[in-house]
C-alpha angles and dihedrals in degrees: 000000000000089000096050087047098041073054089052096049100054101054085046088055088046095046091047094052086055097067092037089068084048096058093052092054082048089053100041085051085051084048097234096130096177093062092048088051087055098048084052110056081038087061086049100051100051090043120018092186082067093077089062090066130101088238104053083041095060102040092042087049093048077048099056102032103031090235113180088193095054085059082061088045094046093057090041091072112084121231092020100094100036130010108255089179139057126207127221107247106259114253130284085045128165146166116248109246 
């Protein structure tokens, strides 16, 4: 049971990184850099490999530059703004009672 959960936890860690680097690109749009920062350092930290996307790599790049063109570009990526996309709970999946 403790390899299937150390399996588990893993994708979980990846997958929250992940939205974590949505939700900077959502902040920088809203123009509160501090908070994007945040969310950033927050998506490396729970999954070093992130920073080797395209997306971490663009909204990491309109942070540290101020790049007005990198907000286009930002909204330009699917699937970073909003989720376009929903996931099946992981086995062994179920509701707290």
């Amino acid at each position: 049971i403790l390899d299937r959960f150390d399996e588990q936890l893993a994708l979980a860690t990846e997958k929250h990184a992940r939205t974590a680097v949505r939700y900077a690109a959502r902040f920088l749009i809203a123009g509160d850099e501090l908070l994007a920062a945040r969310y950033l350092h927050l998506a490396r930290s729970l999954d070093m490999s992130v920073s080797n996307d395209v997306e971490f790599e663009v909204v990491s790049n309109s942070l540290t530059f101020g790049s007005k063109d990198g907000l286009g570009e930002i909204e330009g990526i699917p699937n970073l703004i909003r989720r376009q996309q929903s996931y099946e709970h992981p086995e062994p999946w179920r509701p707290l009672q």
